[in-house]
C-alpha positions as CSV (number, residue, x, y, z in Angstrom):
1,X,0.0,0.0,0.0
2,X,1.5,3.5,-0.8
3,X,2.0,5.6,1.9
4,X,-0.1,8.5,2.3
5,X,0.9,12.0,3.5
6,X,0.0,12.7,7.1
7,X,-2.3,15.7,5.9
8,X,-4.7,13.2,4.1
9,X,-4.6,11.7,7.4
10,X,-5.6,14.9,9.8
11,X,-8.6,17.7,9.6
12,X,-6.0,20.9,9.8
13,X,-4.6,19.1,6.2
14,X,-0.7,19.3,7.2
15,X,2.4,17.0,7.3
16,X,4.7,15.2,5.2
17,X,5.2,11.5,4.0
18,X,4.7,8.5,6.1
19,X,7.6,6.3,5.7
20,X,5.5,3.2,6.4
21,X,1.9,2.4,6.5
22,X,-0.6,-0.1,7.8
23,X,-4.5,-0.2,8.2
24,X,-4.9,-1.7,11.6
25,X,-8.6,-3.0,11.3
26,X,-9.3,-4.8,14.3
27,X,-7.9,-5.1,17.8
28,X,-5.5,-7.9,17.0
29,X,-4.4,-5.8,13.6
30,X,-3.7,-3.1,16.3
31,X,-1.3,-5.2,18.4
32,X,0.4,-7.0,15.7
33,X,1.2,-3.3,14.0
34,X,3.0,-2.1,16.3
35,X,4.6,-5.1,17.6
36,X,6.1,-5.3,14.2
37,X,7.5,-1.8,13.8
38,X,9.1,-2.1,17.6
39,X,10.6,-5.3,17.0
40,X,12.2,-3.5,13.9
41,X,13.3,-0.7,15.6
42,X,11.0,1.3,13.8
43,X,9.5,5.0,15.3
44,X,5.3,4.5,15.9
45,X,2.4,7.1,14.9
46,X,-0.6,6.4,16.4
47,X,-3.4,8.3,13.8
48,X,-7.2,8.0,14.3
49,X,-9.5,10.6,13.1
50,X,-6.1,12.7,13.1
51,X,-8.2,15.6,14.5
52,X,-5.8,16.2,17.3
53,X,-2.3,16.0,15.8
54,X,-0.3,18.4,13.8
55,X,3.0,16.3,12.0
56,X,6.1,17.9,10.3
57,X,6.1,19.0,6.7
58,X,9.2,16.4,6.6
59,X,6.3,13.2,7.8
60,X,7.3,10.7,9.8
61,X,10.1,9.0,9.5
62,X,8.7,5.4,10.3
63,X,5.6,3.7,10.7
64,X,2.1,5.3,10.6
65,X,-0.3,2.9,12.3
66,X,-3.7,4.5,10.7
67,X,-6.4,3.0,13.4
68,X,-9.3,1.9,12.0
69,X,-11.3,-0.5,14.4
70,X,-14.9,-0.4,14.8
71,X,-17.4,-1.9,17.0
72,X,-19.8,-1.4,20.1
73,X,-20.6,-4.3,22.6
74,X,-23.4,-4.2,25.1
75,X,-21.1,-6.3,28.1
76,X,-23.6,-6.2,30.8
77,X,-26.7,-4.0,31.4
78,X,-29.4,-3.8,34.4
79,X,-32.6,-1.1,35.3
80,X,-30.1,1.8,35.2
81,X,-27.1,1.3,33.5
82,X,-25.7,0.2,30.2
83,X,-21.7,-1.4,29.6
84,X,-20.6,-0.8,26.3
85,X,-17.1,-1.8,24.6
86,X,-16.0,0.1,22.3
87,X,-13.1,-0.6,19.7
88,X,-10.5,1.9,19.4
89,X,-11.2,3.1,15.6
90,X,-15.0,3.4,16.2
91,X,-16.2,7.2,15.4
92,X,-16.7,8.8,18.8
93,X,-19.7,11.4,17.3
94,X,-21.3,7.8,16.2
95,X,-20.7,6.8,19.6
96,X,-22.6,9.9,21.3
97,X,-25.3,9.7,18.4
98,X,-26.3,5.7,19.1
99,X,-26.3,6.6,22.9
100,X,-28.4,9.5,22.7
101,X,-30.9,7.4,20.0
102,X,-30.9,4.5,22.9
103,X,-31.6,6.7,25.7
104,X,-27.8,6.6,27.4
105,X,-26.7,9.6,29.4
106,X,-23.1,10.6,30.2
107,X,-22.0,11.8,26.9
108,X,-24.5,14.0,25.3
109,X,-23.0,17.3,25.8
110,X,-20.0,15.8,24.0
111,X,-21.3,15.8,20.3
112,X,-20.1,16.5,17.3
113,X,-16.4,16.1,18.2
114,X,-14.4,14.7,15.8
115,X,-12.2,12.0,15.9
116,X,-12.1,8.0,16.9
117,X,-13.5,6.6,20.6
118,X,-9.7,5.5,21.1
119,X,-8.0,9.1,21.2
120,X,-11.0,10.2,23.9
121,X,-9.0,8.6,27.5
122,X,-5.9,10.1,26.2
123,X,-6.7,13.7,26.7
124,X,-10.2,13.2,28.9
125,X,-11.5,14.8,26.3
126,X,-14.3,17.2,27.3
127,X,-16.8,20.3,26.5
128,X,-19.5,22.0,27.8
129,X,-19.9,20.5,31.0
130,X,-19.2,16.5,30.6
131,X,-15.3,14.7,30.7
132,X,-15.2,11.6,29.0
133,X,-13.0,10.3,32.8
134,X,-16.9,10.6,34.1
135,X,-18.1,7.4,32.3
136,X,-15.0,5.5,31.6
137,X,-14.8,2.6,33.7
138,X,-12.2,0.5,31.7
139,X,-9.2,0.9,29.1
140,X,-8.3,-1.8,26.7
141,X,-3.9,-1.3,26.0
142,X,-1.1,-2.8,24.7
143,X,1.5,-2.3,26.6
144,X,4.9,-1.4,24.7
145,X,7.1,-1.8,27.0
146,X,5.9,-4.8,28.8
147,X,4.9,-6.4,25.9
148,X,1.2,-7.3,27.0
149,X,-2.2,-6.4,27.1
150,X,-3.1,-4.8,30.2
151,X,-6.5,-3.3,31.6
152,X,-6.5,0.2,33.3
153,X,-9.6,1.8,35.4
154,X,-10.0,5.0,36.1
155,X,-7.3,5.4,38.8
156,X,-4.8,3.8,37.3
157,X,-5.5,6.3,34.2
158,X,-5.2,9.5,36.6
159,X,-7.4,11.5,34.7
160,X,-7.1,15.3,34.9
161,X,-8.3,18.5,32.9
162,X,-7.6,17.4,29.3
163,X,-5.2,15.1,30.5
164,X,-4.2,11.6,31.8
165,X,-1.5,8.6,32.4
166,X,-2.1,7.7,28.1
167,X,-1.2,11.2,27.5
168,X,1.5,11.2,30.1
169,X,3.4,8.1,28.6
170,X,3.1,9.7,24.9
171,X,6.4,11.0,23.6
172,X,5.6,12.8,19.7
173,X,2.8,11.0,19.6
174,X,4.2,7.2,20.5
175,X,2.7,5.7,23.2
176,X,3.6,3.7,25.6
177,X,0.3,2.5,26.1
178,X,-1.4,1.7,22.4
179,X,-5.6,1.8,23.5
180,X,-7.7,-0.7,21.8
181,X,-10.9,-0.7,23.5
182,X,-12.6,1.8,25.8
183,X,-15.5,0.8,28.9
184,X,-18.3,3.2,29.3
185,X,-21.1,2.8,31.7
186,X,-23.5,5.0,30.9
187,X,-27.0,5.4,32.9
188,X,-30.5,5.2,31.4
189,X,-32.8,7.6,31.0
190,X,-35.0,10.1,28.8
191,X,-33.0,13.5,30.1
192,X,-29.6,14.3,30.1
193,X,-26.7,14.4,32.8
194,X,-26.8,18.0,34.5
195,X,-26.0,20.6,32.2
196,X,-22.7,22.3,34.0
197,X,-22.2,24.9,31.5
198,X,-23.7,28.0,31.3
199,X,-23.9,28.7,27.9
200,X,-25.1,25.3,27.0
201,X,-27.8,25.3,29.8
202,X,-29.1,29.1,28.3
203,X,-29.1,27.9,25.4
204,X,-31.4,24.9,26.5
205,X,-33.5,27.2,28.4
206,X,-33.0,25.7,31.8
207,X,-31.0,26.6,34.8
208,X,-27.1,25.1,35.5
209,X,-27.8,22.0,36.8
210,X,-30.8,21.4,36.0
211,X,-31.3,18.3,32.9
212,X,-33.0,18.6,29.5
213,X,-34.1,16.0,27.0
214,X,-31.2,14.1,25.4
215,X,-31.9,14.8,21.7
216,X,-32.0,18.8,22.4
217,X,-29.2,18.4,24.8
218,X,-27.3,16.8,21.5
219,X,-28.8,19.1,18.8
220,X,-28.4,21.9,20.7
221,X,-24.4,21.1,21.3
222,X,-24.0,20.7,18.0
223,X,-25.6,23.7,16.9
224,X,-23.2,25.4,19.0
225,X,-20.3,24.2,18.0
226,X,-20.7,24.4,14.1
227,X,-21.8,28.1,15.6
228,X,-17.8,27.8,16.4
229,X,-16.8,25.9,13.3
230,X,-15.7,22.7,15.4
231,X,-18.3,20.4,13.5
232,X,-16.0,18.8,10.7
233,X,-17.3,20.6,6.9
234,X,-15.2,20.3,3.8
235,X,-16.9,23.5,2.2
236,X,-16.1,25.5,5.7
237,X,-12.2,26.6,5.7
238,X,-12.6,27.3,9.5
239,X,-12.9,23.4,10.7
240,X,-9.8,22.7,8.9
241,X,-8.7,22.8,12.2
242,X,-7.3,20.7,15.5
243,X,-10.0,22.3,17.4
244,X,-9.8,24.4,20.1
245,X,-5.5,24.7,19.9
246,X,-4.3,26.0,23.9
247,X,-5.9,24.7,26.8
248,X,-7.9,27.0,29.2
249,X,-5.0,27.6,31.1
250,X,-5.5,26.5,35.4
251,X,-3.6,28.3,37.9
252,X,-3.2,28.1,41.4
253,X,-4.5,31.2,43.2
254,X,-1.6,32.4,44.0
255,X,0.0,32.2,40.6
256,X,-2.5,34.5,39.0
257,X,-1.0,37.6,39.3
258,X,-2.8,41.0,38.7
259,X,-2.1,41.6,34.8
260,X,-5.3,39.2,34.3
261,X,-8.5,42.0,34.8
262,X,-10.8,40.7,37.7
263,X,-13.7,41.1,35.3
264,X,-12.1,38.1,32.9
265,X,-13.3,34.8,33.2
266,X,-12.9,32.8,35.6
267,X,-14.5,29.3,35.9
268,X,-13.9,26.7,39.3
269,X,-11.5,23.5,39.0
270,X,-12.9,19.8,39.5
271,X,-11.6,16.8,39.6
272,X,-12.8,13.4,37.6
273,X,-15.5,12.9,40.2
274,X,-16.8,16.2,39.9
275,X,-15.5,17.7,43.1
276,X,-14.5,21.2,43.5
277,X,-10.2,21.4,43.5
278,X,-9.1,24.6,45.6
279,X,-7.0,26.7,45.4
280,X,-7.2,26.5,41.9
281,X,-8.6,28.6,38.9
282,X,-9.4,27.9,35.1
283,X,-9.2,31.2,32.9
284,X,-10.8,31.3,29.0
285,X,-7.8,31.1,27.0
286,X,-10.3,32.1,23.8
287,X,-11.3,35.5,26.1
288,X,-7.3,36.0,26.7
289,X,-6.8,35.6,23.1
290,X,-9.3,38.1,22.0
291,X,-8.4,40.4,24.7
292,X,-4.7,40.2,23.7
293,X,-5.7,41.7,20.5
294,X,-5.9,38.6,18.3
295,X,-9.5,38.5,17.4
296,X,-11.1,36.3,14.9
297,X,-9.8,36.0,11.1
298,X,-6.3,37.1,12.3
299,X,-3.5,35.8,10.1
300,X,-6.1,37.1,7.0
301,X,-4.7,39.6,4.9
302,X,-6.2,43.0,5.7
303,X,-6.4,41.9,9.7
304,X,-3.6,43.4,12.5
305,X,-3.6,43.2,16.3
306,X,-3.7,46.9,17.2
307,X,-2.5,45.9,21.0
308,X,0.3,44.7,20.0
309,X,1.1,46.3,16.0
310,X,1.0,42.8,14.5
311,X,-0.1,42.6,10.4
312,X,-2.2,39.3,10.5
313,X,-0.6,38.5,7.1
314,X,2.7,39.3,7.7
315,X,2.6,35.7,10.1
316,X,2.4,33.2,8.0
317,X,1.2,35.0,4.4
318,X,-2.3,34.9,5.1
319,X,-2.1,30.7,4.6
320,X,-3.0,30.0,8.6
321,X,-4.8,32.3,10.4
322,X,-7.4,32.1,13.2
323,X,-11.4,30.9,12.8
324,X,-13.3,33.4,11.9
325,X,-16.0,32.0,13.9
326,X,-13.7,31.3,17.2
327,X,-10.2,32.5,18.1
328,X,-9.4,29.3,19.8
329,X,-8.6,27.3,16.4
330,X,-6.3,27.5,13.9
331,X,-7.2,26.9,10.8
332,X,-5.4,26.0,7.6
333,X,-6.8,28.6,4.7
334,X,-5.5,26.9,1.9
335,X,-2.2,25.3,1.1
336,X,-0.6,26.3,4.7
337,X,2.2,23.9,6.2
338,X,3.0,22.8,9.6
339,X,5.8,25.4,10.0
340,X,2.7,28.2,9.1
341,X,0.4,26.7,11.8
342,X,3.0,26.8,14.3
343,X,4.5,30.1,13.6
344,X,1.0,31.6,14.3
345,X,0.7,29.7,17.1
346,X,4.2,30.7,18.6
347,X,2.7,34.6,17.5
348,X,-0.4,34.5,19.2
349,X,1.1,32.2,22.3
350,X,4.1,35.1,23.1
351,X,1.4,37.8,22.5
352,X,-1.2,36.7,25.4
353,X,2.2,36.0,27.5
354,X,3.3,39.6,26.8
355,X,-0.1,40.8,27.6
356,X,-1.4,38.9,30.6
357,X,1.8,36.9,31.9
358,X,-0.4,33.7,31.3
359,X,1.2,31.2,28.9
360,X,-1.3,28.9,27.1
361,X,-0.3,25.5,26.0
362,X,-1.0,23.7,22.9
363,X,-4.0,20.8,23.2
364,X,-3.0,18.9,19.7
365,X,0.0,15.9,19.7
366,X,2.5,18.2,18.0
367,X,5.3,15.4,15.8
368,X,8.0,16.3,14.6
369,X,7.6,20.3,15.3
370,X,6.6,22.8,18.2
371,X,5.3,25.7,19.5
């Protein structure tokens, strides 16, 4: 099979050659994939949807394993909850859509995100509200380095904001831990978990906390985010994209300093379980972005942060620039590299430091370049 370049891989469309390539269809594929390309000495990139991951223009210099297992088991079920297995290629939004048809609650409020079931423990991915860590029970892995399949729960996988042990263990996107199969339990029920997030629950028309009925809870989340461009369109330039790109950026207290306004959001901390962590403080990184001067569209020819007497174009020749929906993405305009992406990154990264003394970090698995 000929190699593909990475960009036909990922939504923001950049990165080089793979050197090697293999279609791993089903769990066993999985194992036996990268088993080979260790026991050759042989770098491993994990891809999935590739909606999180930004590669070199120079590819990958050994083997791309392209992950492509699907399948949901019901494992055990009773008057309240569901158990279902999920393989590692399996679409997540398919995923949240069968749940929501089936009357499942726990991952309503995570619609419309791109990408494969496998790549969700790695980061705990999350939005308005709901963590994927609150209905994992159970992570299918290979093992690299002990050379077996092993079976992690949820404290083993030390879930935190947007991150965990799987993400931990992942060196330019290799992983120690290769996931196959994911564990949800998920409850039953007509109405969705409580909606946590303010403007979701405005939107639904019902106070934070409060629940709503699953199929508005879904359509209503994905309204939203193709409001945002994060729903996946290949006539829509802005969702050639990673996504939101930096982390809202959590602080301790102390740390915050007074260059951030007291009128700029400010949201509280919790753990996997939902419990409040003190001490500590999540800030927008979007509202310091925009505040910093870098609003939407910038990067576009014709657009310049005033703050900070930056040309838009002058970053990466108008080829990357910011959503024009949603400063928290970077999007690819049109034949834009890896090296464009990060260069506006690194711009609009110093220019919120410079500004507010905050520095975000990047969300995506960055191979083979940086910020």
């Amino acid at each position: 099979m000929t190699a593909p370049r990475i960009a036909e891989l990922t939504t923001a469309a950049v990165g080089g050659p793979a050197q090697d390539y293999v279609r791993a269809e089903d769990e066993q594929g999985l194992v036996d994939a990268v088993a080979a390309a260790d026991d050759a000495g042989r770098a491993v990139l994990l891809v999935g949807g590739g909606s999180n991951l930004i590669a070199a223009d120079a590819g990958f210099a050994g083997t791309v394993v392209h992950v492509v297992s699907r399948g949901v088991e019901v494992l055990a079920e009773d008057a309240d909850s569901v158990l279902l297995e999920v393989q590692a290629g399996h679409s997540w939004d398919e995923l949240v859509a069968r749940a929501v048809r089936d009357g499942l609650v726990g991952v309503e409020a995570l619609s419309g995100i791109p990408g494969t079931t496998g790549a969700t423990p790695v980061q705990n991915v999350g939005a308005y509200g709901q963590e994927v860590a609150q209905t994992i029970e159970l992570v299918r892995v290979w093992d690299r380095q002990d050379r077996r399949v092993r079976e992690l729960g949820p404290g083993e996988l030390a879930f935190s904001y947007r991150d965990s042990l799987l993400k931990r263990t992942t060196v330019d996107g290799s992983p120690r831990h290769v996931v196959l199969a994911v564990r949800f339990r998920l409850g039953r029920g007509a109405e969705s978990a409580p909606v946590r997030y303010a403007e979701l629950a405005r939107r639904l028309g019902v106070a934070a906390g409060e629940r709503a009925p699953l199929r508005q809870v879904r359509e209503t989340v994905l309204a939203l985010r193709a409001g945002k461009g994060m729903v996946l369109d290949p006539a829509d330039r802005d969702t050639y994209s990673t996504g939101s790109f930096f982390t809202n950026p959590v602080l301790a207290l102390g740390a915050l300093g007074d260059r951030v306004p007291q009128d700029a959001p400010r949201f509280p901390v919790v753990d996997a379980r939902g419990r409040p962590v003190e001490d500590r403080v999540k800030l927008s990184a979007a509202w310091l972005i925009d505040h910093a001067g870098f609003g939407r569209g910038f990067g576009l020819p014709g657009t310049r942060n005033e703050r900070l007497g930056l040309d838009g174009a002058d970053v990466a020749g108008g080829r990357a620039a910011l959503s024009t929906k949603h400063t928290l993405a970077l999007t690819n305009r049109g034949g834009a590299s890896a090296a464009d992406l990060m260069a506006l990154a690194r711009t609009v990264r110093d220019g919120v430091a410079s500004v507010y003394g905050v520095e975000l970090v990047a969300e995506p698995v960055l191979v083979g370049t940086a910020v």
